[in-house]
N, C-alpha and C positions, 0 to 999 in steps of 0.2 A: 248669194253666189260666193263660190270659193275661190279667188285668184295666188297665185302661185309664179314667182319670178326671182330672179338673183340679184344681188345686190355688187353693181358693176357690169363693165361688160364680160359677156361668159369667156370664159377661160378657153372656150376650145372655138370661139369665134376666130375666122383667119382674118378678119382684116378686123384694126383693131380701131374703128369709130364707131361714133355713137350711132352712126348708121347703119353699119353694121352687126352692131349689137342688138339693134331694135328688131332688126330682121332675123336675126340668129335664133333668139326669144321667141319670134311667131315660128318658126321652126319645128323650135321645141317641144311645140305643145304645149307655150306655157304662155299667162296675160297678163304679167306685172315688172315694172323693171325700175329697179331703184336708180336712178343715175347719180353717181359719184361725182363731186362738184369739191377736190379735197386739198388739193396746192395750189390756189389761186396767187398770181403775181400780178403787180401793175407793169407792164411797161411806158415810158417816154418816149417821145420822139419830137422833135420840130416837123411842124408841116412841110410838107413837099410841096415844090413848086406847082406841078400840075394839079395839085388839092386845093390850089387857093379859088375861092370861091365857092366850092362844093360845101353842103350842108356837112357836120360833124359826122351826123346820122349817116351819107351818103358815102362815107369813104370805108375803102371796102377791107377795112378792119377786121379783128376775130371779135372783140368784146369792146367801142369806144364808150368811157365812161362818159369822157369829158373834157374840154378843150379850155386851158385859161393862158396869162403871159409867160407863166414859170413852170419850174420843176414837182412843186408841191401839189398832191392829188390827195389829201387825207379829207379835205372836205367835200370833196368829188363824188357825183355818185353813179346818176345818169340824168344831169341838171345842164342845160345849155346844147343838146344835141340839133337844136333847128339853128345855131346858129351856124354864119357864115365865116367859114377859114381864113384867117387874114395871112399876111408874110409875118413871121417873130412869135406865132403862135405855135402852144405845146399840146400836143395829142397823146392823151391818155387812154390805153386802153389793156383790159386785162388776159392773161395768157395765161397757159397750163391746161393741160390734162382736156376736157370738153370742153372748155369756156372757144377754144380751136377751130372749133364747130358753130359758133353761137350763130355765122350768119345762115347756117343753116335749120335754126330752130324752126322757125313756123313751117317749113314743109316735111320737119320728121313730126312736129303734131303732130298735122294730117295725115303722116303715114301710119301711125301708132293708133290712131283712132280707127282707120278701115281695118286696123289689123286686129283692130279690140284689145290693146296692148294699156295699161294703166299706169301714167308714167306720175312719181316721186323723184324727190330731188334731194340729196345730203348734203347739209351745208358741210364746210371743213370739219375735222376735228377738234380743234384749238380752240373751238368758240367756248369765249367766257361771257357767258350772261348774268352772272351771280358776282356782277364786282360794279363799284362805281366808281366814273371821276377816275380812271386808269388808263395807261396804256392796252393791257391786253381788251379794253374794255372798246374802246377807239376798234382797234385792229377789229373785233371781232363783229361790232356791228356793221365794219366796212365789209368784211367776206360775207356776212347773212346777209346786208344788202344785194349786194353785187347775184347771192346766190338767188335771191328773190327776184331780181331783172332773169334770170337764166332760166326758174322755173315759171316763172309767170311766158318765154319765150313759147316753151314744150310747151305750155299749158297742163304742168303737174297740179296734181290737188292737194297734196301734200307737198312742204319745204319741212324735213327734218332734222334736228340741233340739239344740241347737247346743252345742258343749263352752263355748267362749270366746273373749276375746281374748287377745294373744300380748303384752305388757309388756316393756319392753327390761332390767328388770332380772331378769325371771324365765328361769330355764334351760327346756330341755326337761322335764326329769327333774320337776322343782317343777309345772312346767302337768300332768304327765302324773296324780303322784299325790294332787294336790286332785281332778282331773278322776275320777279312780279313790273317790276316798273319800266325795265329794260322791255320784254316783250310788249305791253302796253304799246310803248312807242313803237317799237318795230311792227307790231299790226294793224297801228295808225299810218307808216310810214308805205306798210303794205297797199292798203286802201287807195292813199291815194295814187299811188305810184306805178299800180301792176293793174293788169282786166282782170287776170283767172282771178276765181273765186277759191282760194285756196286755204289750207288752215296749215298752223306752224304745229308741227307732232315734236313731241317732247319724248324722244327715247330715255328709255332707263339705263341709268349707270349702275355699276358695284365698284364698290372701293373704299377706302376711308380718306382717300385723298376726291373723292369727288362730291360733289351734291348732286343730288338727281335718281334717289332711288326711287321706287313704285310710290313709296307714301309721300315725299317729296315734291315727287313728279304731279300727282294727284292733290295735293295741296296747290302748290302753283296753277294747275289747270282751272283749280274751284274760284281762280283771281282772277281769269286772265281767260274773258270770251274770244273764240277764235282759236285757243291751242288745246291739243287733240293728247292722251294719252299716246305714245308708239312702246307696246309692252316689245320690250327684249325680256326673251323666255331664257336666254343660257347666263344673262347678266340677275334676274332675278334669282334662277338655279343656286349662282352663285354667292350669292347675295344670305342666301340661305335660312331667312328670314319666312320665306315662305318655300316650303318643299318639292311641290311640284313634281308628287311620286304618282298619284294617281287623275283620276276624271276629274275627280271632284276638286280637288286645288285647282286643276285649270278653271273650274266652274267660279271659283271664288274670285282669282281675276278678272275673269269678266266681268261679273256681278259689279268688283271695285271701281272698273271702268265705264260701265253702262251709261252711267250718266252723262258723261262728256263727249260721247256716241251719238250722234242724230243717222247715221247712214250706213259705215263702217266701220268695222275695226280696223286697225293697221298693226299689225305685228310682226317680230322677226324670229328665227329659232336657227339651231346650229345645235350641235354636237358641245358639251362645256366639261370640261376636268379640272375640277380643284387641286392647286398644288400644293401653295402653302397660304396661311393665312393671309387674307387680301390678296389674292392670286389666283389666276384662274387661267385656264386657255381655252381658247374656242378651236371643235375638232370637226370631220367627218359628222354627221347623225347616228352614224352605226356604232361611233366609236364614243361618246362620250357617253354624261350620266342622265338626259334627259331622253324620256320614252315619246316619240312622236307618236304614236297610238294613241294615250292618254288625253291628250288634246284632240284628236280626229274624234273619238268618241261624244267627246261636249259638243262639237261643231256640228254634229249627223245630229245632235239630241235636241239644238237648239235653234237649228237652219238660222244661225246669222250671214249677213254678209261679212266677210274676210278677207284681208290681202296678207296672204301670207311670206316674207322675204327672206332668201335665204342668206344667213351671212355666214354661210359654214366656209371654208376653204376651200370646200369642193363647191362653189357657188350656184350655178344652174344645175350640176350632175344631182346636186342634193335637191333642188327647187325639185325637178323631175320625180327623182325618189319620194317625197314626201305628196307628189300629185296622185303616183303610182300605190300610195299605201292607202291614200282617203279616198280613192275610188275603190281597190279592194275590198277595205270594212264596209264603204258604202252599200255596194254591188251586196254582198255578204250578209248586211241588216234588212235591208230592201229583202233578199230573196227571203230571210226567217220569216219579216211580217205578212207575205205572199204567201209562203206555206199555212201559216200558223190560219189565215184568214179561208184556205181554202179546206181546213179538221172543222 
């Protein structure tokens, strides 16, 4: 099966939550939806008076990580929630963007599930996982956490993340096995911590200031049971390492990927224009240098399952577009082998 979704809420959705957006998406004609999980903050607070006595768990917060005597939440995660509110205690809990939402997680599950809708989860962008024994190192396992409590709530199958940035005094070798040890713990942490059965997708970077391209990407996975390829088509484009003019290049990523595959792929595609070296922008589909045909043709040739997301700037208009071109060829190839069967 071929699913098809944007990544965020859609742009021409009028009310602008995630519940809205889930609904917008069945709308559309379309069954996948990345949710953007990208400026998380902690906030503080001393317990209120009426709270005292109420489990952590029960107070009707957006995100409670965690309740201790002071202002420090860094070792905080979602550790102490059955316990009971005293007077002089601090209430941690996280803010921004959908975390807004979170005590409405478990009944947009259930709505995304009657809706056949296939929800993922993007941890922030900032995450560095290719560092050790660091500050951004702390910061970022705190957002993957916190993003993992968020998607394990939707019950996503995929939590998607960024390995890191590339530092001129670090080698390959040094990025590859923090990149490798860090996740270990985070899908030990996962296990015990979350029910969904989820696996951490490792999207592709370009750049020379990052680590995490395809062969990167795909070395880390070959370490590290539990995390999934996520090919980005406009970052590899750009990346330019691999062309991606015709079928057959798309066939080759696959191939590279196959292995770390038990069910589906997960991939993303947009519109890409290189501008100058180490540069790139992501566009419209119509408007950039990647042929979304090229890919639809591997996909008709080799019926895998697919979740296609769009990260174009025209977000769901594109997801649409790109559903409206792989039914055409479809429809199109379908009707030749009908003919041809009936000379």
């Amino acid at each position: 099966m071929i699913r098809f979704g944007p990544s965020g809420i859609p742009l021409s959705c009028k009310g602008r939550t995630l519940e809205d957006g889930i609904k917008d998406v069945h709308k559309l004609g379309l069954n996948a939806f990345e949710v953007q999980f990208l400026r998380p903050k902690v906030r503080t607070r001393p317990v209120e008076e009426e709270e005292v006595g109420l489990k952590a768990k029960e107070v009707p917060e957006k995100f409670v990580i965690g309740v201790n005597k002071g202002r420090e939440y860094r070792e905080i995660f979602v550790e102490d929630l059955d316990k009971e509110l005293k007077r002089g205690d601090m209430l941690h809990s996280v803010t921004g963007g959908v975390a807004a939402e979170f005590h409405k997680f478990p009944r947009l599950a259930r709505l995304s599930k009657e809706l056949d809708i296939k929800m993922s989860l993007h941890t922030p962008y900032y995450i560095e996982l290719s560092e050790k024994d660091s500050e951004p190192l702390e910061k970022s396992q705190r957002a993957f956490k916190y993003s993992a409590v968020m998607a394990d709530q939707i019950e996503a199958g995929t939590i998607i993340t960024h390995l890191g940035l590339r530092k001129k005094d670090q080698t390959d070798e040094y990025l590859k096995n923090s990149a490798v040890e860090n996740l270990r713990e985070l899908r030990d942490w996962i296990s015990q911590n979350c029910e969904t059965d989820m696996k951490i997708g490792l999207e592709t970077q370009t750049g020379e200031d990052v680590f995490g391209n395809l062969d990167e990407t795909l070395d880390v996975c070959s370490q590290v049971s539990g995390t999934v390829p996520v090919v980005n088509f406009a970052h590899i484009k750009a990346e330019e390492e691999y062309p991606l003019d015709d079928t057959e290049d798309f066939a080759e990523i696959f191939d590279m990927c196959k292995k770390f595959v038990s069910d589906e792929y997960y991939v993303t595609f947009s519109g890409v224009e290189k501008r100058r070296r180490d540069e790139c922008r992501l566009t419209p589909i119509k408007r950039g240098d990647l042929q979304f045909e090229d890919l639809v043709y591997h996909l008709i040739a080799t019926d895998e399952n697919v979740t296609i997301v769009s990260t174009s700037p025209l977000k769901e208009h594109d997801a649409m577009y790109m559903k409206v071109i792989f039914e055409r060829i479809y429809s199109r190839e379908i009707g030749k082998e009908l003919r041809q069967e009936d000379e």
